[in-house]
VMD Tcl script that builds the backbone (N, CA, C; Angstrom):
set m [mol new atoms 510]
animate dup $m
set s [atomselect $m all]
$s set {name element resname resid chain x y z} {
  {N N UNK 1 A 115.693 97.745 94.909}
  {CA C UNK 1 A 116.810 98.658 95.024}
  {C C UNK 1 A 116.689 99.434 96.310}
  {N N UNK 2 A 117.635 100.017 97.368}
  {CA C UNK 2 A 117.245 100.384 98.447}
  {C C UNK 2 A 118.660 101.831 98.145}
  {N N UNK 3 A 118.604 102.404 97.495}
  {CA C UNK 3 A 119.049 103.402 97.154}
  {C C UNK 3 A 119.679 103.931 98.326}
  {N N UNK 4 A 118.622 104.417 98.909}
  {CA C UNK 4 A 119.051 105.523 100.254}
  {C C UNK 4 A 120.174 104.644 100.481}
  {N N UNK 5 A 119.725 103.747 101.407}
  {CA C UNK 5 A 120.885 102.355 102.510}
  {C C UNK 5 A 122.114 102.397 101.302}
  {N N UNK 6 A 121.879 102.228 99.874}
  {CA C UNK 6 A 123.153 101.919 99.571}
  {C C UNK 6 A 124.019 103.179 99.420}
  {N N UNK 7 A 122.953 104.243 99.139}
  {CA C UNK 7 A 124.233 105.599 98.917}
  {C C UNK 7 A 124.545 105.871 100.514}
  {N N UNK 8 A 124.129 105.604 101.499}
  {CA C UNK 8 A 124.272 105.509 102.928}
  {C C UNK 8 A 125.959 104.858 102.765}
  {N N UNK 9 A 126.018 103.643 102.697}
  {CA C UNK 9 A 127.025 103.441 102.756}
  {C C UNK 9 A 128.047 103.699 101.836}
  {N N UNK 10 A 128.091 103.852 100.745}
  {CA C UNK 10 A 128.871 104.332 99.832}
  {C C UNK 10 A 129.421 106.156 100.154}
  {N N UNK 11 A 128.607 106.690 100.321}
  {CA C UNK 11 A 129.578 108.421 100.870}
  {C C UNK 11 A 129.581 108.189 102.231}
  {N N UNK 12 A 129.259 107.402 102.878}
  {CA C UNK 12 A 129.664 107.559 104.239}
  {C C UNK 12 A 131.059 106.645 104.747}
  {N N UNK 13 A 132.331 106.396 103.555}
  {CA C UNK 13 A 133.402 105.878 103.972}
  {C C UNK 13 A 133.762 106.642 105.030}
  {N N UNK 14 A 134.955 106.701 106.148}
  {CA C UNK 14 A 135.586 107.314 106.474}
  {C C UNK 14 A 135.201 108.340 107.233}
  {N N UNK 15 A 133.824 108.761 107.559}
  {CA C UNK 15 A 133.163 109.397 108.158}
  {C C UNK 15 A 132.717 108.675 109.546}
  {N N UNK 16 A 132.507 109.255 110.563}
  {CA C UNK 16 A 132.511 108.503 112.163}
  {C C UNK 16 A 130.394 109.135 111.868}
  {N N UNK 17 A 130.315 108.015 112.008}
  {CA C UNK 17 A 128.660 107.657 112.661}
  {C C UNK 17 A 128.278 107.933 114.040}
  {N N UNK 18 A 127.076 108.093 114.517}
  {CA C UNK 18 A 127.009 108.358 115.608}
  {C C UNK 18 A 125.853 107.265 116.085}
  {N N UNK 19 A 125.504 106.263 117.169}
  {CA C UNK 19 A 124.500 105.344 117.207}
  {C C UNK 19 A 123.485 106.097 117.687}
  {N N UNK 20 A 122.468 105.067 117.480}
  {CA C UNK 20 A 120.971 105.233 117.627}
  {C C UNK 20 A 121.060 105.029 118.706}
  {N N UNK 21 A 119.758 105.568 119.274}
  {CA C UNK 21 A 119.156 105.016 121.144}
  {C C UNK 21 A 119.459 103.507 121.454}
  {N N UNK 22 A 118.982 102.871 120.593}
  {CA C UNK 22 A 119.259 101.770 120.596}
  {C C UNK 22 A 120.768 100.814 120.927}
  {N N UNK 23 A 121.389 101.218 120.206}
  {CA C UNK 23 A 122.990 101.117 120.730}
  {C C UNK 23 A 123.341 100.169 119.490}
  {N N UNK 24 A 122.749 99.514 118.538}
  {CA C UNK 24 A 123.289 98.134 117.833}
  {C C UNK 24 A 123.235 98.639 116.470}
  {N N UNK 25 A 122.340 99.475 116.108}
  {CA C UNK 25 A 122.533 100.240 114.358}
  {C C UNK 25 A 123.257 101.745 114.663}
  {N N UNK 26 A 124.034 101.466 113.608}
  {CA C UNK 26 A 124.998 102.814 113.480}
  {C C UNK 26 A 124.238 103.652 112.046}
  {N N UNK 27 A 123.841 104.707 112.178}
  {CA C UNK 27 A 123.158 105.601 111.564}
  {C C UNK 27 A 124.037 107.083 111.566}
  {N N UNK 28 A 123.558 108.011 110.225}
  {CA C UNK 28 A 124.571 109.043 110.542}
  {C C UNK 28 A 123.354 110.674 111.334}
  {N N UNK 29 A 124.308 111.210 111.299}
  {CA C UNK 29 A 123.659 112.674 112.185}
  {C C UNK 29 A 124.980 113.544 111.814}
  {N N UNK 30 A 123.537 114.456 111.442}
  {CA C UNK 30 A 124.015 116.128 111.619}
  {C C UNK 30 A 125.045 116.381 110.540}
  {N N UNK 31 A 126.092 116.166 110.329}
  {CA C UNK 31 A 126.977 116.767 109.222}
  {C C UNK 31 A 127.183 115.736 107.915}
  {N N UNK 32 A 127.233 114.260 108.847}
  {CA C UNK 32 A 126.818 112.976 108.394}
  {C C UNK 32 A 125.984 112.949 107.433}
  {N N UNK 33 A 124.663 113.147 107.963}
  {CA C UNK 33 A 123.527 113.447 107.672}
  {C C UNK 33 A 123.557 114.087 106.181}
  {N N UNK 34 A 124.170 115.545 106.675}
  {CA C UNK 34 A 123.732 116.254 105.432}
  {C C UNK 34 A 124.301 115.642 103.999}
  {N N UNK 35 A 125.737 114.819 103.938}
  {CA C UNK 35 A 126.152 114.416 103.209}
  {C C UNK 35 A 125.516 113.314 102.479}
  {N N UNK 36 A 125.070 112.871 103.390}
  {CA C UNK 36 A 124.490 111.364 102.994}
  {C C UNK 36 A 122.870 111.908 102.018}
  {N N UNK 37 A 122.253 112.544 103.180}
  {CA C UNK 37 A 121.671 113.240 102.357}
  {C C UNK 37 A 121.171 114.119 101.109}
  {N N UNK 38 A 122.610 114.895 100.840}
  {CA C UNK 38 A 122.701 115.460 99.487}
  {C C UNK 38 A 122.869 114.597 97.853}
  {N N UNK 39 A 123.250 113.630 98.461}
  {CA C UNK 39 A 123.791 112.513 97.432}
  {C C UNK 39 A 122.529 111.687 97.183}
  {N N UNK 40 A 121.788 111.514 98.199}
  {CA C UNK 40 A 120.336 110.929 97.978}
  {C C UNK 40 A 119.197 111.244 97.304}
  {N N UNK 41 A 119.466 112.811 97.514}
  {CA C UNK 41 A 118.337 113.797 96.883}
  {C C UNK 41 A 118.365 113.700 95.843}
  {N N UNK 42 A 119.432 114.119 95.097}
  {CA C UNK 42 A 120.630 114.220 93.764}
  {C C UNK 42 A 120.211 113.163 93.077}
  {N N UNK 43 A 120.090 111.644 93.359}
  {CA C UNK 43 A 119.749 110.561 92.661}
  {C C UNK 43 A 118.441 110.199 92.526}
  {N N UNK 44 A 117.702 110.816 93.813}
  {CA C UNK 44 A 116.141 110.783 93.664}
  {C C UNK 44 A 115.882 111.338 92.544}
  {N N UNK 45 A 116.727 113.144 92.836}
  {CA C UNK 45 A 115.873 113.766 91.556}
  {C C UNK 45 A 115.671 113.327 89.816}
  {N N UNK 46 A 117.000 112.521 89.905}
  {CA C UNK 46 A 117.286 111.662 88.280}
  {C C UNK 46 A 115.991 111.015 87.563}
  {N N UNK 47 A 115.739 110.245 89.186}
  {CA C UNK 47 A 114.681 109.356 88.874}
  {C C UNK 47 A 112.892 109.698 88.607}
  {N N UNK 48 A 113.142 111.067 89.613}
  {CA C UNK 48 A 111.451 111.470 89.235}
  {C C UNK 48 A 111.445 112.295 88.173}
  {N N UNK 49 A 112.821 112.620 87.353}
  {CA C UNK 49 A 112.807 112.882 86.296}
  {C C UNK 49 A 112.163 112.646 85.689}
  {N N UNK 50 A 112.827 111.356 85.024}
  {CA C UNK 50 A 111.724 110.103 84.241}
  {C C UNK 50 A 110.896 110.436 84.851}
  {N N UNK 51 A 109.996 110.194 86.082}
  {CA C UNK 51 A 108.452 110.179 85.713}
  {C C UNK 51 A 108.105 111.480 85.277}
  {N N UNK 52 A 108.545 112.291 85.121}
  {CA C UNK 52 A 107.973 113.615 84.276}
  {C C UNK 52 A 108.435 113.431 82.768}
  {N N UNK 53 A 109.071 112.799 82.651}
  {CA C UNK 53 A 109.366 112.775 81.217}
  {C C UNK 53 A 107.768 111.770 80.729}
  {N N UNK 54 A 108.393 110.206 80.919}
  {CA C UNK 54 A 108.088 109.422 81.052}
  {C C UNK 54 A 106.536 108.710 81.705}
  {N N UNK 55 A 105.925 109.382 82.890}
  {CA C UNK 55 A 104.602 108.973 83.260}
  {C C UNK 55 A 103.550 108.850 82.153}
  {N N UNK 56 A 103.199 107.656 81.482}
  {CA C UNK 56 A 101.645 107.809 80.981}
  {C C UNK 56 A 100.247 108.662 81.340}
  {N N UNK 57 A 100.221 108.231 83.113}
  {CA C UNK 57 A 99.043 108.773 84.245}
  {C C UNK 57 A 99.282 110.269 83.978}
  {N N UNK 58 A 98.111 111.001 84.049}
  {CA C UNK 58 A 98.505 112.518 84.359}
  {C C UNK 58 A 98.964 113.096 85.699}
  {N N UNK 59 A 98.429 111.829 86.468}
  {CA C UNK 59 A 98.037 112.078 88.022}
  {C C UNK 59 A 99.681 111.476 88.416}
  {N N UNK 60 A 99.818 110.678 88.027}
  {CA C UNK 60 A 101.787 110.012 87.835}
  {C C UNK 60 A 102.339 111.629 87.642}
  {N N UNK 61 A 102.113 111.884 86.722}
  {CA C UNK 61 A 103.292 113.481 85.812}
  {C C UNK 61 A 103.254 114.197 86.771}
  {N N UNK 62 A 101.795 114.375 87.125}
  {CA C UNK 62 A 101.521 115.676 88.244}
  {C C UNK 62 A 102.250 115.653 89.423}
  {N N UNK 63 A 102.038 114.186 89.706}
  {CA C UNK 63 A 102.990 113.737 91.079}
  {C C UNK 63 A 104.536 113.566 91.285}
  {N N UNK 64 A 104.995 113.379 89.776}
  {CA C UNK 64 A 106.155 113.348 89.606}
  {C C UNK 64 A 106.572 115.562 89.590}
  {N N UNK 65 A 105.939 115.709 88.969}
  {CA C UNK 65 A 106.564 117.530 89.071}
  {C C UNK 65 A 106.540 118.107 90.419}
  {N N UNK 66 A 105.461 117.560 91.239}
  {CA C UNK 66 A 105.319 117.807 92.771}
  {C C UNK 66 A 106.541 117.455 93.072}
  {N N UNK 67 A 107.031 116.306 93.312}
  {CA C UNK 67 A 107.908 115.848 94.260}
  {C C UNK 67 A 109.261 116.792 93.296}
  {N N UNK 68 A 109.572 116.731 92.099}
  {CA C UNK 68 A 110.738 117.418 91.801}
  {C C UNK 68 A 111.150 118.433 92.528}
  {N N UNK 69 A 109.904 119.464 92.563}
  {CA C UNK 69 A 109.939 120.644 93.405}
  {C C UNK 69 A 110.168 120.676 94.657}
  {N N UNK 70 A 109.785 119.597 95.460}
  {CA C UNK 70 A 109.998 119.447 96.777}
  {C C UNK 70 A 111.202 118.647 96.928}
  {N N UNK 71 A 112.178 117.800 96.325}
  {CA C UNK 71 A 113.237 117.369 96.376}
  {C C UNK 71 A 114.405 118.502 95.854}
  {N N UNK 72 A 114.004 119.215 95.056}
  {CA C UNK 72 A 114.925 120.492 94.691}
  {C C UNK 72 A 115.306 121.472 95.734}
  {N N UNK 73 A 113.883 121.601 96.411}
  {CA C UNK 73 A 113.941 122.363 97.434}
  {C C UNK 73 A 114.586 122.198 98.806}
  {N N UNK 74 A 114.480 120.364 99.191}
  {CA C UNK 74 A 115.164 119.767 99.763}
  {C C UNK 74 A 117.087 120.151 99.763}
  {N N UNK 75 A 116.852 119.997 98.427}
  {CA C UNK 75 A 118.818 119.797 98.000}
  {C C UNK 75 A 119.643 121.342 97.633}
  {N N UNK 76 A 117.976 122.230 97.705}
  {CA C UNK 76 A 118.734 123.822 98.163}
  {C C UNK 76 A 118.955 123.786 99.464}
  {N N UNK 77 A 117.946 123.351 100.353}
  {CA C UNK 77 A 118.648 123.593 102.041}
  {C C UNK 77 A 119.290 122.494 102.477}
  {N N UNK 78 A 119.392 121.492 101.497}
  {CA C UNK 78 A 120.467 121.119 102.162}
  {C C UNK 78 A 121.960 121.545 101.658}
  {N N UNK 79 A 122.226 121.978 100.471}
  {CA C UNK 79 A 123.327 122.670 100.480}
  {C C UNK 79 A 123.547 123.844 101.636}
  {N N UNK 80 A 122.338 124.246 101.881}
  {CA C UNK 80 A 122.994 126.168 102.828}
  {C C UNK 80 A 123.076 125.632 103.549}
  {N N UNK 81 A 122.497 124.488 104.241}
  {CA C UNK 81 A 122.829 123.759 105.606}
  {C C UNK 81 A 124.697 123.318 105.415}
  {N N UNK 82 A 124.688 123.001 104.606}
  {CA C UNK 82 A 126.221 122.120 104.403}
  {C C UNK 82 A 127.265 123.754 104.371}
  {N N UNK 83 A 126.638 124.663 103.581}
  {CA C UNK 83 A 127.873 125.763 103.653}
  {C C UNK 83 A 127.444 126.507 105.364}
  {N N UNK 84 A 126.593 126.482 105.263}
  {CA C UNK 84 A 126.425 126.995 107.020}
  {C C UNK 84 A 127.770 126.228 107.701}
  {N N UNK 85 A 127.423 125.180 107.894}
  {CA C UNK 85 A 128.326 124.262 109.420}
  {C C UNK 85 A 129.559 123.247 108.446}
  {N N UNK 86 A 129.763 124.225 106.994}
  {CA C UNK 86 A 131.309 124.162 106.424}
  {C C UNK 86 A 131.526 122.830 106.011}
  {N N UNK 87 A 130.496 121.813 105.584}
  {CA C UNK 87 A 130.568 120.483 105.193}
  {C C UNK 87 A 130.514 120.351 103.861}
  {N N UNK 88 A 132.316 119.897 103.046}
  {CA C UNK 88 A 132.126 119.501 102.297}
  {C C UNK 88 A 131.622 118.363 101.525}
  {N N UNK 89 A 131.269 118.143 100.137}
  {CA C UNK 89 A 130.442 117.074 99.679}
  {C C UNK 89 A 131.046 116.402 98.510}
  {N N UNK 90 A 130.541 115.125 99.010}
  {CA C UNK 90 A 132.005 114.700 97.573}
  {C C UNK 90 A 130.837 114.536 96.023}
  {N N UNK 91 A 129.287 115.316 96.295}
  {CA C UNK 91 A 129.280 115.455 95.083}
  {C C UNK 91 A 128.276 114.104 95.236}
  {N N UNK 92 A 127.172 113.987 94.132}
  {CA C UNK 92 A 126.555 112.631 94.251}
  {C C UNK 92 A 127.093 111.748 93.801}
  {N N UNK 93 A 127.324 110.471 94.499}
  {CA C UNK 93 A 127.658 109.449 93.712}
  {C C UNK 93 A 126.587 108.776 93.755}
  {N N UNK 94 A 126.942 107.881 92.247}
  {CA C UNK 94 A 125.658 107.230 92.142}
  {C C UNK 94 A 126.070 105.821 92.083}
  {N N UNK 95 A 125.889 104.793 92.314}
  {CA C UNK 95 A 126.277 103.467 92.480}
  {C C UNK 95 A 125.839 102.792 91.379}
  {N N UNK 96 A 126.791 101.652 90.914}
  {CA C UNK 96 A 126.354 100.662 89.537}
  {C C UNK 96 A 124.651 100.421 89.129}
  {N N UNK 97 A 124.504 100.337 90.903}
  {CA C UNK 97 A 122.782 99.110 91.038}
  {C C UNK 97 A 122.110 100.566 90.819}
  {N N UNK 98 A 121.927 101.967 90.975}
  {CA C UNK 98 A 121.349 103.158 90.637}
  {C C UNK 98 A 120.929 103.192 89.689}
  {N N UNK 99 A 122.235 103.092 88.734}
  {CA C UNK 99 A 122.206 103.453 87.249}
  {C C UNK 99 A 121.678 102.625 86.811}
  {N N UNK 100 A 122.069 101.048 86.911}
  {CA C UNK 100 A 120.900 100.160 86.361}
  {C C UNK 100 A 119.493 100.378 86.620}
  {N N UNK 101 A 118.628 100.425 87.513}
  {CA C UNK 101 A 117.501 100.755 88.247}
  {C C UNK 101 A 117.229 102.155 87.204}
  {N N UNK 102 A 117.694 102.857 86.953}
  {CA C UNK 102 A 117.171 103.968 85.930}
  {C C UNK 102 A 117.578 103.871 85.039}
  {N N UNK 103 A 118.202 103.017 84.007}
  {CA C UNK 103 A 118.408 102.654 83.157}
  {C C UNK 103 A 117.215 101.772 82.574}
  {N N UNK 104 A 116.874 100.553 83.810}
  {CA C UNK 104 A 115.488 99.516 83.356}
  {C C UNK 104 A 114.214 100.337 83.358}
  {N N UNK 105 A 114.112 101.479 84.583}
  {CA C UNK 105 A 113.277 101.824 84.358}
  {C C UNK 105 A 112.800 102.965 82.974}
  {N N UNK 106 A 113.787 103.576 82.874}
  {CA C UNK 106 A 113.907 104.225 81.757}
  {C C UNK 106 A 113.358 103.790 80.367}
  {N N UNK 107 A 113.827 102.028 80.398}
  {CA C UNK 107 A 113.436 101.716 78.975}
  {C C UNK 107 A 111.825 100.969 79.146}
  {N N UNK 108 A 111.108 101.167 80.311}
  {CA C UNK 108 A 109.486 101.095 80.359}
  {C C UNK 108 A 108.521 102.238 79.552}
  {N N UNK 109 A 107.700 102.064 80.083}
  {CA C UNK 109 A 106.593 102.553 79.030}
  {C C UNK 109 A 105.390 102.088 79.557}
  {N N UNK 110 A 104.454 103.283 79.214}
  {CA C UNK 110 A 103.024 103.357 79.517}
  {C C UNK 110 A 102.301 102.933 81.346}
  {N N UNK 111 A 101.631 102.162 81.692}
  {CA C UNK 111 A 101.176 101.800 83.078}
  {C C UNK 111 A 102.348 100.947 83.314}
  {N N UNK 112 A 103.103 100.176 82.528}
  {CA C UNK 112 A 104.248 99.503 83.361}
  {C C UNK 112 A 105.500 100.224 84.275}
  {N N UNK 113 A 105.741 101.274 83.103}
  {CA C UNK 113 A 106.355 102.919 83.666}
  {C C UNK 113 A 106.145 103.234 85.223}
  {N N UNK 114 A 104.574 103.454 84.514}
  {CA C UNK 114 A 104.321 104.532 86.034}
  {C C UNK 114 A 103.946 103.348 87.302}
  {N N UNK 115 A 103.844 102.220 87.032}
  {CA C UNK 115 A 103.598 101.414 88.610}
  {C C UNK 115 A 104.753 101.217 88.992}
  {N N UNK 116 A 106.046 100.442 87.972}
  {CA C UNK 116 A 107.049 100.781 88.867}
  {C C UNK 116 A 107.835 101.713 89.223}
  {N N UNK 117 A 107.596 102.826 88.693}
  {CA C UNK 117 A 108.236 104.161 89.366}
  {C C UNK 117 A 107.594 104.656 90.601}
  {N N UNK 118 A 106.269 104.409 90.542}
  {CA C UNK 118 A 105.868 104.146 92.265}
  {C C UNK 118 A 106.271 103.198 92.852}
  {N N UNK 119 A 106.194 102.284 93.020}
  {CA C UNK 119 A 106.768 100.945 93.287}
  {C C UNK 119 A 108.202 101.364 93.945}
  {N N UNK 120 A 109.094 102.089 93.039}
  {CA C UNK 120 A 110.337 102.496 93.273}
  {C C UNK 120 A 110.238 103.545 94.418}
  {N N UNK 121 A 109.464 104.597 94.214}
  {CA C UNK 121 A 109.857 106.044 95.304}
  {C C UNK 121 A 109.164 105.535 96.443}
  {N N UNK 122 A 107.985 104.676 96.629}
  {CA C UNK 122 A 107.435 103.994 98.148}
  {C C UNK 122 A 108.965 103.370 98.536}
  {N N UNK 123 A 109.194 102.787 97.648}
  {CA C UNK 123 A 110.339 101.313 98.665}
  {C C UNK 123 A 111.648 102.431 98.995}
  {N N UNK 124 A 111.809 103.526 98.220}
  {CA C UNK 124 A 113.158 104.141 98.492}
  {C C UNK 124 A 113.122 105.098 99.524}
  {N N UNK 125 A 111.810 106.306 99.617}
  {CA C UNK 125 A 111.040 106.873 100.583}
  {C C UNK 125 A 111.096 105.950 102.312}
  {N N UNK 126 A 110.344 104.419 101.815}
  {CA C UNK 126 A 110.644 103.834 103.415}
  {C C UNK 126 A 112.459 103.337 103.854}
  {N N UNK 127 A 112.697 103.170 102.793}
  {CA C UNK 127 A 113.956 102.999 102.943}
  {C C UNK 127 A 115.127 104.155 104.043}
  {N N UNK 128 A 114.364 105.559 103.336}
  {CA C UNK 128 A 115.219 106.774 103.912}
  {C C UNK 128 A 114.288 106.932 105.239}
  {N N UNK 129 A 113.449 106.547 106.059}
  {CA C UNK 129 A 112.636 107.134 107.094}
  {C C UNK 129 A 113.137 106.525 108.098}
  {N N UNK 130 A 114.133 105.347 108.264}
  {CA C UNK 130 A 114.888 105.461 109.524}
  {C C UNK 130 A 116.301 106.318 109.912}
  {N N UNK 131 A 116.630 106.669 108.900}
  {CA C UNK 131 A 117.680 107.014 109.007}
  {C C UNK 131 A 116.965 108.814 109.186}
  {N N UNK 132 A 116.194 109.635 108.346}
  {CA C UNK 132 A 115.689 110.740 109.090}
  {C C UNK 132 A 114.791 110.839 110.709}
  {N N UNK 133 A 114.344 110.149 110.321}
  {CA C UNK 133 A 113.702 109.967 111.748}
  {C C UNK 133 A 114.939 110.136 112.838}
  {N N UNK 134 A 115.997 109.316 112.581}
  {CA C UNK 134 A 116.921 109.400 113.666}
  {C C UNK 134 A 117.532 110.281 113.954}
  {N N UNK 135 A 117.526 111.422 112.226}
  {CA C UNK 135 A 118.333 112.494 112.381}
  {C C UNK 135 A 117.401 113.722 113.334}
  {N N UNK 136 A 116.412 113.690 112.910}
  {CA C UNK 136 A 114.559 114.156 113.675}
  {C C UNK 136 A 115.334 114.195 115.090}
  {N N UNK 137 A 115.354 112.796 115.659}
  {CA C UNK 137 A 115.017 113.066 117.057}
  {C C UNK 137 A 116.397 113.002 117.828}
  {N N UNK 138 A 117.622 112.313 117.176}
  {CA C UNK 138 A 118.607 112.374 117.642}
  {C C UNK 138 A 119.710 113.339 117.529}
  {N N UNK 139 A 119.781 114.600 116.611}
  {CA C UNK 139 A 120.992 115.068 115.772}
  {C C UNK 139 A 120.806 116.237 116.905}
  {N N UNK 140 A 121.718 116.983 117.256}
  {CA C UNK 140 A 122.852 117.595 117.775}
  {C C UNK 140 A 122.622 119.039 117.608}
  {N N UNK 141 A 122.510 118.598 116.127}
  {CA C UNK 141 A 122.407 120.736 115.847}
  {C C UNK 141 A 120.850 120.953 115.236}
  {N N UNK 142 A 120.398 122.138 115.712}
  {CA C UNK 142 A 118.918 122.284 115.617}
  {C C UNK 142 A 118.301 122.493 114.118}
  {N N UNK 143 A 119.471 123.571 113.612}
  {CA C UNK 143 A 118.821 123.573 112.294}
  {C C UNK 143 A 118.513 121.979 111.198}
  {N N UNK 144 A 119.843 121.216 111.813}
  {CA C UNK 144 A 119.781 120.416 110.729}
  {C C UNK 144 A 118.487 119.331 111.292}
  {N N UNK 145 A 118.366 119.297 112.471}
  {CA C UNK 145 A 116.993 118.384 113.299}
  {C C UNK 145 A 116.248 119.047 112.917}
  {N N UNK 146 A 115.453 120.296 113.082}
  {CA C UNK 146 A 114.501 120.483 112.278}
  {C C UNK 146 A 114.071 120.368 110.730}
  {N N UNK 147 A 115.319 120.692 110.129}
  {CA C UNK 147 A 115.294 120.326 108.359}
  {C C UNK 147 A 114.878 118.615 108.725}
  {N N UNK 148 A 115.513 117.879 109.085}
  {CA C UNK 148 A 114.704 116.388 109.167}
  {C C UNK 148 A 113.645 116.111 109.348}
  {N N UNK 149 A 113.297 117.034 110.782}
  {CA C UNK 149 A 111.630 116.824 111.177}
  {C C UNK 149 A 110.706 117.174 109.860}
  {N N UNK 150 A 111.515 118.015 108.786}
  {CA C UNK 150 A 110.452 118.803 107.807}
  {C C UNK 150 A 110.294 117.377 106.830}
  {N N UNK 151 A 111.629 117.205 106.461}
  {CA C UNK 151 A 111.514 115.824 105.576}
  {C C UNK 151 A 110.854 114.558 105.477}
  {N N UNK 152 A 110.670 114.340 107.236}
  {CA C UNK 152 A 110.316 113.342 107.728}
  {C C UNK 152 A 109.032 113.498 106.816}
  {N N UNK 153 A 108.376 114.711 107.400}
  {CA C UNK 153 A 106.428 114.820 106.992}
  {C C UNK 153 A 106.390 114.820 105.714}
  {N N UNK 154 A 107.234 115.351 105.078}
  {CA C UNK 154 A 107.091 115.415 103.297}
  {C C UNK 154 A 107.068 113.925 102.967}
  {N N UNK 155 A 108.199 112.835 103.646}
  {CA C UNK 155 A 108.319 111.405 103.000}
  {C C UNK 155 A 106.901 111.012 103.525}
  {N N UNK 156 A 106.592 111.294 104.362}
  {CA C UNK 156 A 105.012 110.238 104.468}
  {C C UNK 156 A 104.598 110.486 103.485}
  {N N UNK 157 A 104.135 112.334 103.397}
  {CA C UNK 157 A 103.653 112.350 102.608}
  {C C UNK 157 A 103.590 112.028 100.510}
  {N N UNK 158 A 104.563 111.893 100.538}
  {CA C UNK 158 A 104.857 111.502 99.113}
  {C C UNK 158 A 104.712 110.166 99.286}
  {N N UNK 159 A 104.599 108.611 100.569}
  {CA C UNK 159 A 104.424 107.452 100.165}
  {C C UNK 159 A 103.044 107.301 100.278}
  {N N UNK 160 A 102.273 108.228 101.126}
  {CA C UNK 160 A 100.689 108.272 101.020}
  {C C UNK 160 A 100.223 108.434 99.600}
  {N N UNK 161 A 100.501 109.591 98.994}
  {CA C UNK 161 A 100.647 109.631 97.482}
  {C C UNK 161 A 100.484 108.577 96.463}
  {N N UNK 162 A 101.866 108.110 96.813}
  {CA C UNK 162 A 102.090 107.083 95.326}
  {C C UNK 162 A 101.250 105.745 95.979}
  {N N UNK 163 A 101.255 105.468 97.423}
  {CA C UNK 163 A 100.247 104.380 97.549}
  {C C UNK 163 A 99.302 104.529 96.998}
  {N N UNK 164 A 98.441 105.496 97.149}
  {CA C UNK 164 A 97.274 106.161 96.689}
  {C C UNK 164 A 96.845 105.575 94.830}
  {N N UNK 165 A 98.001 106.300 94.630}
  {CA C UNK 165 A 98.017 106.197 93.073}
  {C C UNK 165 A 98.325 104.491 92.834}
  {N N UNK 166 A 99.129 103.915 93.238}
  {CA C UNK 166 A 99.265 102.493 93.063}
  {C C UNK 166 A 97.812 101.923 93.376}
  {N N UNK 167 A 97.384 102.029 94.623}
  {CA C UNK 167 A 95.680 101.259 94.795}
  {C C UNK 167 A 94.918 101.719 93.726}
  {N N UNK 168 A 94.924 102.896 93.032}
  {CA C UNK 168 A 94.169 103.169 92.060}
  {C C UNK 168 A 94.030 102.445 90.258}
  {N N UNK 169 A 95.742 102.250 90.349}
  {CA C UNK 169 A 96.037 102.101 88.930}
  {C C UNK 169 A 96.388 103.575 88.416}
  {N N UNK 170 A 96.412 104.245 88.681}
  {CA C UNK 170 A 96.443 105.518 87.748}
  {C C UNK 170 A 97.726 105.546 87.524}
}
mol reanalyze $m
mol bondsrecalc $m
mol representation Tube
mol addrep $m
C-alpha cells in the first residue's frame, strides 16, 4: 500500500504542483504540501491506532503511543500552518485501498499484527520522504520548510524504530 503517493494524488486534484530540481517529477510545496499532508497524517493516525489497540509486543504498543503523539502533534501544526497562510482542507480522505489495508490489518492478531503493522509504517514513512524532503529543501515559505525539515528527522526516525523492532521480532 503506498498510502502517502496515493492520498498524494487523490487531494491533490485541481491543485497546481510545483517541480522538483529535477524538472521530470511533479511534487507538491508549501500550501500543496500542507494539504496533502493533513490528509496523510489523519490516515496514519487510524492506523497506529490499531497498533495501540492491537500490538501483542509491548515494545510495538510503546512504539505505537510514541508515534500517535508525534503524528497528533504533526496534524496540530499542521492545521495552524493551514489557518496561518488561509488553506482550506477538504478534510481527510481516505481511499478504497486505505480502508482495506486497515480493515486486513485490523482483523490480525498477535506477532502477525505487529510485523505487519511495521512492515506497513516503514513502507508508508519511505513512501512520504520524497515528497518532504522536497518540501525541506524546495518550498517557498519558511515556516512551512522548516515544519518539513522537522518531519523529515522524525520519519527517519520512526523507520529506524520499527526496523529495529522488525530485526528483533518484538
Amino acid at each position: 500500500m503506498k498510502l502517502f503517493a496515493t492520498f498524494l494524488m487523490v487531494a491533490g486534484a485541481g491543485i497546481a504542483t510545483a517541480q522538483n530540481q529535477g524538472g521530470d517529477k511533479k511534487q507538491p510545496l508549501d500550501k500543496e504540501f500542507l494539504v496533502k499532508a493533513a490528509g496523510c497524517v489523519g490516515a496514519e493516525l487510524e492506523i497506529i491506532k490499531l497498533g495501540e489497540k492491537q500490538a501483542e509486543s509491548e515494545a510495538v504498543k510503546k512504539f505505537a503511543m510514541s508515534m500517535h503523539k508525534n503524528h497528533q502533534s504533526w496534524s496540530d501544526r499542521i492545521s495552524g500552518l493551514m489557518k496561518t497562510h488561509k488553506v482550506d482542507s477538504p478534510g481527510m480522505v481516505m481511499n478504497k485501498e486505505t480502508q482495506e489495508q486497515i480493515k486486513k490489518l485490523g482483523a490480525m492478531q498477535g506477532k502477525e499484527f505487529d510485523q505487519a503493522f511495521l512492515k506497513l509504517l516503514v513502507e508508508e514513512h519511505k513512501n512520504a520522504l520524497p515528497v518532504i524532503e522536497n518540501q525541506a529543501k524546495n518550498g517557498q515559505l519558511a515556516d512551512i520548510r522548516e515544519a518539513a525539515q522537522e518531519m523529515n528527522s522524525e520519519l527517519r526516525r520512526h523507520i529506524a524504530r520499527a526496523e529495529e523492532l522488525i530485526k528483533t521480532g518484538k
